[in-house]
BALOKE-174909 format. One record per residue (C-alpha): residue number from 1; residue in three letters; x, y, z. Coordinates in pm, 1 decimal, always signed. Example, Ala and Ser with C-alpha at 12.3 -4.5 7.8 and 13.67 -1.06 7.14 Angstrom:
# residues 2
{nr=1, rest=Ala, xx=+1230.0, yy=-450.0, zz=+780.0}
{nr=2, rest=Ser, xx=+1367.0, yy=-106.0, zz=+714.0}
END
This chain:
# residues 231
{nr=1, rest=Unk, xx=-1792.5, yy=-752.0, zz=-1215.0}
{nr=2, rest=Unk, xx=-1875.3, yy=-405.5, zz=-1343.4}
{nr=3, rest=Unk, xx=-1676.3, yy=-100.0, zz=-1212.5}
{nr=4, rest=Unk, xx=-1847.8, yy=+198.0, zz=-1315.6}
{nr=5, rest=Unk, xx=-1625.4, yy=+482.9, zz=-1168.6}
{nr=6, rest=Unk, xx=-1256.5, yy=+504.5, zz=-1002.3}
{nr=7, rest=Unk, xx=-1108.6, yy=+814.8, zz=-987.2}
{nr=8, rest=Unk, xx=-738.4, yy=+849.1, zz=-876.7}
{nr=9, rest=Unk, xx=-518.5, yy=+1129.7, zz=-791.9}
{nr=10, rest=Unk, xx=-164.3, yy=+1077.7, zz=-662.6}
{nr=11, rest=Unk, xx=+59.4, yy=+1420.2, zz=-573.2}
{nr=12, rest=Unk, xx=+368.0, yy=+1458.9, zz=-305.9}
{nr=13, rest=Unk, xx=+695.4, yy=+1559.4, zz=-240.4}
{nr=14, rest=Unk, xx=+1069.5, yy=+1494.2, zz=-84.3}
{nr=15, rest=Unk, xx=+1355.1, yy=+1694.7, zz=+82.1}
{nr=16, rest=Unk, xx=+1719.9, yy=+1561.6, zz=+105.1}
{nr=17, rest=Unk, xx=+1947.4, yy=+1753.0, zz=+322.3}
{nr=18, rest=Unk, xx=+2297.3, yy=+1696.7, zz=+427.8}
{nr=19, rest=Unk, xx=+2651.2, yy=+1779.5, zz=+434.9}
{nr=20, rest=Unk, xx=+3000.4, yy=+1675.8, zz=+260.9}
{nr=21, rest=Unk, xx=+3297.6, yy=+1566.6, zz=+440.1}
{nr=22, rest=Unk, xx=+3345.4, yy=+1972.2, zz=+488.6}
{nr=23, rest=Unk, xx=+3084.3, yy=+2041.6, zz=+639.7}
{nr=24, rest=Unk, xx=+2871.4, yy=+2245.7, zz=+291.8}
{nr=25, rest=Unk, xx=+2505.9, yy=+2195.0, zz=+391.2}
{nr=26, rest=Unk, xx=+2312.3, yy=+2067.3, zz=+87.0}
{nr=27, rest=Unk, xx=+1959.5, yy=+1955.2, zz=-13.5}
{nr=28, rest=Unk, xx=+1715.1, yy=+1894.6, zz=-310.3}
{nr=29, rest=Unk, xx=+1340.9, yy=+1884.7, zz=-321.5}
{nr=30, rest=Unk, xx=+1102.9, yy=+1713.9, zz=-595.4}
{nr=31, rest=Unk, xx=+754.1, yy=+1719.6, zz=-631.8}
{nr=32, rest=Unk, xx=+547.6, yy=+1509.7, zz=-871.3}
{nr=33, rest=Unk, xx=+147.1, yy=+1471.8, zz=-925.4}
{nr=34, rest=Unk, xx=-78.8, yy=+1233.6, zz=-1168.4}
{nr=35, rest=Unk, xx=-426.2, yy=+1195.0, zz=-1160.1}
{nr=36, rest=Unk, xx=-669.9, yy=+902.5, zz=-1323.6}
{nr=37, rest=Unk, xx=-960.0, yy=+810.2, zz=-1446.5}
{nr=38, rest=Unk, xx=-894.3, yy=+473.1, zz=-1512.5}
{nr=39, rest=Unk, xx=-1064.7, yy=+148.6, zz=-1406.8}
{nr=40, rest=Unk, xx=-668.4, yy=-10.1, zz=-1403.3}
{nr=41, rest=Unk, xx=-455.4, yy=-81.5, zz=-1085.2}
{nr=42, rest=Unk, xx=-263.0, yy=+233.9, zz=-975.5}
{nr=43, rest=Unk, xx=+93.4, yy=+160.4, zz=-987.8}
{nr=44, rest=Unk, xx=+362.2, yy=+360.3, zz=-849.9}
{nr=45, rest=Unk, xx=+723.5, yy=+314.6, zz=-846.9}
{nr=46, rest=Unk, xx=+916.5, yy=+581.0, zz=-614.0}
{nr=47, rest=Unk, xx=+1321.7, yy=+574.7, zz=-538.7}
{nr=48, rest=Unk, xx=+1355.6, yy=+881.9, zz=-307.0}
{nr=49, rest=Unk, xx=+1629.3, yy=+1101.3, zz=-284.1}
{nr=50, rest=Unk, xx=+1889.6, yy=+1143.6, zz=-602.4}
{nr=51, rest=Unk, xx=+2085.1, yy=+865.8, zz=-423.2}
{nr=52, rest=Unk, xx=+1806.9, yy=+626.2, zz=-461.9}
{nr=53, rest=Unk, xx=+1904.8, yy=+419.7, zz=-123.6}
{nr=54, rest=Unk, xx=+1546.5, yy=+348.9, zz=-77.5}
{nr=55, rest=Unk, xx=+1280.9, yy=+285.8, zz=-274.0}
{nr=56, rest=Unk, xx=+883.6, yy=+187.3, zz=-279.4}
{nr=57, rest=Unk, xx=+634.7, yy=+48.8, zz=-549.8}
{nr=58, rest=Unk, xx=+315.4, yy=-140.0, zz=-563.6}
{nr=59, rest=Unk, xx=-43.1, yy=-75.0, zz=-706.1}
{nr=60, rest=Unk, xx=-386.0, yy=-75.2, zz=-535.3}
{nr=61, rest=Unk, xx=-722.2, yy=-120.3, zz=-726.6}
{nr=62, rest=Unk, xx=-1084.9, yy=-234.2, zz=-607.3}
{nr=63, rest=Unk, xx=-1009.7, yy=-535.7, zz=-407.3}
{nr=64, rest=Unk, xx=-640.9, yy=-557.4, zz=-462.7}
{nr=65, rest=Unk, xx=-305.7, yy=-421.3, zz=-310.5}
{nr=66, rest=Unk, xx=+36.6, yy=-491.7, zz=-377.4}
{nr=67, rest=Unk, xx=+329.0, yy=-278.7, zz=-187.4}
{nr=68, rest=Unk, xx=+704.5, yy=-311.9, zz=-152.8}
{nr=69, rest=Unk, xx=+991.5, yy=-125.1, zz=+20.0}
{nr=70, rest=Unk, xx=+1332.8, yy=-138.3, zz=+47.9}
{nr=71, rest=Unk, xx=+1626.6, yy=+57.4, zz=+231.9}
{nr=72, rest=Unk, xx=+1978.5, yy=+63.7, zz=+211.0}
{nr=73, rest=Unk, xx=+2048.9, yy=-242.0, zz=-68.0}
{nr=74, rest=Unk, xx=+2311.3, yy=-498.7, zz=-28.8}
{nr=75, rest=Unk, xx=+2534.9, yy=-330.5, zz=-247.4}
{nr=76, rest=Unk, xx=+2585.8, yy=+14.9, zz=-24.1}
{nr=77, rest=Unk, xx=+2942.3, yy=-69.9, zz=+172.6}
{nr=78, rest=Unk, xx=+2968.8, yy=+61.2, zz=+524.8}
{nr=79, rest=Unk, xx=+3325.7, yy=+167.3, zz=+628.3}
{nr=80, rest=Unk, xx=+3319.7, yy=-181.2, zz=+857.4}
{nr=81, rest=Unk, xx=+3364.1, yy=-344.0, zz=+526.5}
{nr=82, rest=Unk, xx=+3004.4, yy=-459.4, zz=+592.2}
{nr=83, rest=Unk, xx=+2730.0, yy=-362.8, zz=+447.7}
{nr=84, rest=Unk, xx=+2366.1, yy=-173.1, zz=+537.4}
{nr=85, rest=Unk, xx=+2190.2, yy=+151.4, zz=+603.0}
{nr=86, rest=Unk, xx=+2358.7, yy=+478.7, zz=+678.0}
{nr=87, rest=Unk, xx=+2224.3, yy=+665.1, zz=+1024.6}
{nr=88, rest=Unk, xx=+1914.7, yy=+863.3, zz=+928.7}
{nr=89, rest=Unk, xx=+1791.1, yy=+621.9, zz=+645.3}
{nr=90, rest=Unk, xx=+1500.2, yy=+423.0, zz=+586.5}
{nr=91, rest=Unk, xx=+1133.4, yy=+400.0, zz=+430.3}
{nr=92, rest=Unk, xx=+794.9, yy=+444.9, zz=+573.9}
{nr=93, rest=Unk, xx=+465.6, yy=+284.5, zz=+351.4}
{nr=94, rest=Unk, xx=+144.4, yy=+267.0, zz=+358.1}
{nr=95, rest=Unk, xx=-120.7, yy=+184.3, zz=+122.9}
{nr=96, rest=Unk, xx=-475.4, yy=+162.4, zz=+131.5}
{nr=97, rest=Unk, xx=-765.6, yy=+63.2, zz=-113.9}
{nr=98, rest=Unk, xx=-1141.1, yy=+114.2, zz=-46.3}
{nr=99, rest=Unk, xx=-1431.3, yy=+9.7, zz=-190.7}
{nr=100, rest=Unk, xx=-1761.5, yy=+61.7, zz=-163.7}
{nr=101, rest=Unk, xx=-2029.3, yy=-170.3, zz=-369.8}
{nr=102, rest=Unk, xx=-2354.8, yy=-323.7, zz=-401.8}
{nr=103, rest=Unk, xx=-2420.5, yy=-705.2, zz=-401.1}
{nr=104, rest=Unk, xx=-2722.9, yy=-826.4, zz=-622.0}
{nr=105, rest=Unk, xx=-2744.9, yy=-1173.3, zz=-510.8}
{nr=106, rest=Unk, xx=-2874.3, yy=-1366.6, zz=-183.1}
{nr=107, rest=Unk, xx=-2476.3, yy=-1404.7, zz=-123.1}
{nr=108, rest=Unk, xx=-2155.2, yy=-1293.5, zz=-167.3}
{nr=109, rest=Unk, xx=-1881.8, yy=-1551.2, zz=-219.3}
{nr=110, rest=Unk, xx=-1487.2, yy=-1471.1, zz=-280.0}
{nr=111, rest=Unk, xx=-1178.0, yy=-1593.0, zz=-199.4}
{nr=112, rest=Unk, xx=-908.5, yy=-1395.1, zz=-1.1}
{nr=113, rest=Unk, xx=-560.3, yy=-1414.0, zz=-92.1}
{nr=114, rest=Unk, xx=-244.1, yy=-1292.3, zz=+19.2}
{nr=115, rest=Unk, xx=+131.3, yy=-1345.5, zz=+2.3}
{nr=116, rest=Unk, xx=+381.5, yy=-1151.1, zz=+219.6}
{nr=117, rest=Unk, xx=+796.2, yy=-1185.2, zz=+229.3}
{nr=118, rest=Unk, xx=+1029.0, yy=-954.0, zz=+397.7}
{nr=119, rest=Unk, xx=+1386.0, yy=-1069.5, zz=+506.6}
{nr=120, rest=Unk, xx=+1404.8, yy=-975.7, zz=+940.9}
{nr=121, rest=Unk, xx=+1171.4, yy=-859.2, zz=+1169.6}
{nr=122, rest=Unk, xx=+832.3, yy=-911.3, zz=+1145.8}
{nr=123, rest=Unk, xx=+673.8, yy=-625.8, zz=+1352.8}
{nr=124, rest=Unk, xx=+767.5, yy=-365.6, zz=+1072.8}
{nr=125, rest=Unk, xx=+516.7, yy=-507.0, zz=+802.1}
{nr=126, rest=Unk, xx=+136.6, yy=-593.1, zz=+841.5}
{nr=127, rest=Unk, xx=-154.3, yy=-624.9, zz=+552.9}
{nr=128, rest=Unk, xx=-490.6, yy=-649.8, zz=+694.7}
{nr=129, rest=Unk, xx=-875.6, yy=-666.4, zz=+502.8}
{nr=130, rest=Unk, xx=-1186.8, yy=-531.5, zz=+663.2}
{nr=131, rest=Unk, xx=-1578.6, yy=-590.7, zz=+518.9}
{nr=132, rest=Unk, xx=-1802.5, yy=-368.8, zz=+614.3}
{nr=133, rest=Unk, xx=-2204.8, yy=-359.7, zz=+613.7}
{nr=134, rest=Unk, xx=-2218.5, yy=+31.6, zz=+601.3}
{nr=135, rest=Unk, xx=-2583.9, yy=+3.1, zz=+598.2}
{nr=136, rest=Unk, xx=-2582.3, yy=-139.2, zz=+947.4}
{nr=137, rest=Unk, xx=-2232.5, yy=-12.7, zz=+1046.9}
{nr=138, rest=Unk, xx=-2149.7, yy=-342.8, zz=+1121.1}
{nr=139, rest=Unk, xx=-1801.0, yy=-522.2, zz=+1059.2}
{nr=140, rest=Unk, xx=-1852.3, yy=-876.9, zz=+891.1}
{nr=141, rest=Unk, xx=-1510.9, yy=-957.5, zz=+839.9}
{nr=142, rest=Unk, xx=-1158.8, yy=-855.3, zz=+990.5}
{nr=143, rest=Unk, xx=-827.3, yy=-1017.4, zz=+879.3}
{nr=144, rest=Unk, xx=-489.2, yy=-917.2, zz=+923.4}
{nr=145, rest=Unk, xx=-152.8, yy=-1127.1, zz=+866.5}
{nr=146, rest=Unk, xx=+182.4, yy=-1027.6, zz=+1041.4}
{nr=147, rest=Unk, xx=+363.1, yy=-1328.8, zz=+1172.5}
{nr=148, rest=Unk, xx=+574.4, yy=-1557.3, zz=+922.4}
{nr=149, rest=Unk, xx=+869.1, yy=-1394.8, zz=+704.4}
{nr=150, rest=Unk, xx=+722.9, yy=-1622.4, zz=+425.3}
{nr=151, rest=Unk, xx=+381.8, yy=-1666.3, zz=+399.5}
{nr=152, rest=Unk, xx=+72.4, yy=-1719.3, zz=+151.2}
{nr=153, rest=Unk, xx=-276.7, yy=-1755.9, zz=+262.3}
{nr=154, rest=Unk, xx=-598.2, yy=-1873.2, zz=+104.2}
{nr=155, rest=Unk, xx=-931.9, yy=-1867.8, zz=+205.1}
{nr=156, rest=Unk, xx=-1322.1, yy=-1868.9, zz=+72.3}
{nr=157, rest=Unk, xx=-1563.1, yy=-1688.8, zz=+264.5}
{nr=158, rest=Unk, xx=-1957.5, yy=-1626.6, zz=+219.6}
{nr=159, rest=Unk, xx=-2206.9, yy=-1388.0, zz=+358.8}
{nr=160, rest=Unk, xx=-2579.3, yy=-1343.6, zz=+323.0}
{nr=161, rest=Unk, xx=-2617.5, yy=-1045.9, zz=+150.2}
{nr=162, rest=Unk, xx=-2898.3, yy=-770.9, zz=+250.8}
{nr=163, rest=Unk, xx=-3061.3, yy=-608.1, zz=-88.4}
{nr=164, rest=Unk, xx=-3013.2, yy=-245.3, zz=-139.6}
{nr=165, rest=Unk, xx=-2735.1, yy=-262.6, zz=+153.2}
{nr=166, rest=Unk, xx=-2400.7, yy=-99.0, zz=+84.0}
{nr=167, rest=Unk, xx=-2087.1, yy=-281.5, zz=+151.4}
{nr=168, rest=Unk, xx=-1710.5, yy=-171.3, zz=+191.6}
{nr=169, rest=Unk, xx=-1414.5, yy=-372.9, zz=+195.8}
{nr=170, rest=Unk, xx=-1081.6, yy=-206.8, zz=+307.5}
{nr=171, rest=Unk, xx=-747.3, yy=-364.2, zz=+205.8}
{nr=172, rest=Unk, xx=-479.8, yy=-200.5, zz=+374.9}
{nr=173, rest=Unk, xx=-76.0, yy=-276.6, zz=+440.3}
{nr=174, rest=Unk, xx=+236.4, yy=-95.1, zz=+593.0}
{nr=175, rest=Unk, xx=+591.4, yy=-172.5, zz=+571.8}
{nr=176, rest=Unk, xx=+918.0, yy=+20.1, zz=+773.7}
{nr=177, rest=Unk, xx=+1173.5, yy=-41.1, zz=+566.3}
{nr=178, rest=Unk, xx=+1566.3, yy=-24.6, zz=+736.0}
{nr=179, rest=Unk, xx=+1895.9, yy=-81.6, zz=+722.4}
{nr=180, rest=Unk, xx=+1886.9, yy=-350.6, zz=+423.2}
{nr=181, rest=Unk, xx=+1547.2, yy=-436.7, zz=+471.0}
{nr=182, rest=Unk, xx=+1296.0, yy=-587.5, zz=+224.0}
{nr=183, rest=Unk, xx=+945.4, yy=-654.7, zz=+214.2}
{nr=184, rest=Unk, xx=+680.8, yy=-729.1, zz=-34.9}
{nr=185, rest=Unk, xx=+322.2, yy=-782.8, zz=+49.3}
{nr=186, rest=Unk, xx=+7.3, yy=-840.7, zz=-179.1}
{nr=187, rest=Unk, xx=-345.6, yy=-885.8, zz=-107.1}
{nr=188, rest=Unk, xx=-659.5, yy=-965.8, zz=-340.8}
{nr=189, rest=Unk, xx=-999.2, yy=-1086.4, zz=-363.4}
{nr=190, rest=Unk, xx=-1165.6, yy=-1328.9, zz=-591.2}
{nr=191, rest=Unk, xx=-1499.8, yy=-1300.8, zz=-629.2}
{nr=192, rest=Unk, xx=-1711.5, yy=-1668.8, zz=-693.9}
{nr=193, rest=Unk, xx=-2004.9, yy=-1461.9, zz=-888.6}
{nr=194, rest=Unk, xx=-1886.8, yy=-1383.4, zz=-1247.5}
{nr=195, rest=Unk, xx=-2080.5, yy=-1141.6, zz=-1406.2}
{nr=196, rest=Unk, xx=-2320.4, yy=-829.3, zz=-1273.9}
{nr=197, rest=Unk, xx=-2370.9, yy=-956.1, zz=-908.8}
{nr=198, rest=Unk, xx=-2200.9, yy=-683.5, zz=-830.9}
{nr=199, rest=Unk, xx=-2167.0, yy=-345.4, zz=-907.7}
{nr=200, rest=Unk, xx=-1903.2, yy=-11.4, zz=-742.9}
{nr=201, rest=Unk, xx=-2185.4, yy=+212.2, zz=-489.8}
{nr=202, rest=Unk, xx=-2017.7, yy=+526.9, zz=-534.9}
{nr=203, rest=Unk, xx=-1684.2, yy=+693.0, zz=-534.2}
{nr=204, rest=Unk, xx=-1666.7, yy=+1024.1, zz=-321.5}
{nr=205, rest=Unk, xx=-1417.5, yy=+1222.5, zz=-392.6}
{nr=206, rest=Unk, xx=-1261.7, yy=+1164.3, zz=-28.7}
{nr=207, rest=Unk, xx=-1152.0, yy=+879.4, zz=-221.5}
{nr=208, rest=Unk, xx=-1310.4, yy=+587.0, zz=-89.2}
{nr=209, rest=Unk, xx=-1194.3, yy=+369.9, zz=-436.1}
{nr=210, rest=Unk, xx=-770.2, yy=+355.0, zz=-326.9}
{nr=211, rest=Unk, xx=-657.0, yy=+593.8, zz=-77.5}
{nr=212, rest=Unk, xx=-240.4, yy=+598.2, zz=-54.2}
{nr=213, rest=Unk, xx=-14.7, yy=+740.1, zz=+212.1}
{nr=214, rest=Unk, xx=+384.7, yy=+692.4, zz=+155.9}
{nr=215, rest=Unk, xx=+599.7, yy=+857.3, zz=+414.1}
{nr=216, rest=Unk, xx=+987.9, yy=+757.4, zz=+286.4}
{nr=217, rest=Unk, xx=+1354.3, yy=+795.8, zz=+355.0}
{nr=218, rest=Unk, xx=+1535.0, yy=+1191.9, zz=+394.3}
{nr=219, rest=Unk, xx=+1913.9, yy=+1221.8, zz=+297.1}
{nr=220, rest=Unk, xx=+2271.3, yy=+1090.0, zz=+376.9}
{nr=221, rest=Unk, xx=+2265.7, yy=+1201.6, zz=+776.6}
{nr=222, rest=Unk, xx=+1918.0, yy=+1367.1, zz=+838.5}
{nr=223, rest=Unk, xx=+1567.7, yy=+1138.7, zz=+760.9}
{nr=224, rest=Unk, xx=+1300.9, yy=+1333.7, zz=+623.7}
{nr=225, rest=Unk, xx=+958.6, yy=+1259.4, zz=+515.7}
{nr=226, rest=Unk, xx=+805.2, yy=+1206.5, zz=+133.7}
{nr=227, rest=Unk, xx=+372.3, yy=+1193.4, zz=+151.4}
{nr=228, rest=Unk, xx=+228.5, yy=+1044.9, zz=-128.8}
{nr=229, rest=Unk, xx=-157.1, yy=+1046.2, zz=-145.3}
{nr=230, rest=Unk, xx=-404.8, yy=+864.9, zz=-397.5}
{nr=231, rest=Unk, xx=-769.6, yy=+950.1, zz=-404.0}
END
């Protein structure tokens, strides 16, 4: 496998507003950027706000993705003597990676593989794979796993491959993170063609290599939004 170009840029930015027990409004704002040129994973590892009750991390990379989330940890005590989320906190992600490639064989082999564990309720996490024939604009492959808390899947798939045709393979994931919630997903492809089969098309700079949206947790009584985007 040769990757000849990945180009990453990563910027966004938080607001945490609330009030003490007298009623003194407060809030803080952060902002952070990065940008790469690097033919490694993107990682990122977020806590937002300065009280860090949520959090988010994971990478993406050509034909991988890995995100987390968590909100509210065991550890926060709730005046019940219980513990959990305040009102108004949580975490929103969303990751995407994107590829687009050329395949210089009579067929294109791989393996898919993915793991996913989150602790309750199984509608607020998904991870999903799409391959594309962009020459054709035709979808040869759609996948998407959202059902058991604890799962792993593998499973080898093969395609005749059309010379001088363009692929792109999407690998995409989402998790709403809540009142102690969990979840880690991961996704990735194994390709059965070692060596220069195949080769990265292109990488526009409307990032079609790892694209990354985070939308996370406000402050102690009002939820805000954090937007995190990788190109």
């Amino acid at each position: 496998m040769n990757i000849t170009d990945q180009r990453s840029r990563v910027s966004g930015q938080w607001l945490e507003a609330g009030s003490d027990s007298d009623g003194n409004a407060w809030k803080e704002t952060g902002l952070f950027n990065r940008a790469s040129t690097s033919t490694d994973l993107l990682f990122w590892n977020q806590s937002f706000g300065s009280q860090g009750w949520s959090w988010s991390r994971g990478a993406v990379g050509p034909f991988s993705l890995w995100l987390a989330a968590d909100a509210a940890p065991w550890t926060l005590p709730l005046p019940d003597g219980g513990v959990g989320s305040l009102p108004g906190t949580g975490a929103s992600v969303a990751a995407e990676s994107r590829t687009r490639f050329l395949f210089n064989a009579p067929e294109m082999a791989f393996t898919l593989q993915a793991e996913a564990w989150w602790n309750y309720n199984a509608r607020e996490q998904n991870v999903s794979l799409v391959l594309r024939d962009l020459t054709l604009d035709e979808v040869l492959l759609q996948w998407q796993l959202m059902d058991a808390p604890v799962s792993a899947w593998s499973e080898s798939y093969r395609f005749n491959v059309n010379p001088g045709h363009e692929y792109e393979m999407v690998l995409s994931g989402w998790v709403e993170a809540w009142d102690a919630k969990n979840a880690d997903l991961r996704l990735w492809v194994g390709w059965e063609w070692p060596g220069g089969e195949l080769r990265i098309a292109r990488v526009p700079d409307s990032g079609s290599a790892a694209a990354l949206l985070i939308l996370a947790l406000g402050g102690l009584w009002t939820l805000r939004r954090v937007t995190l985007t990788s190109k």
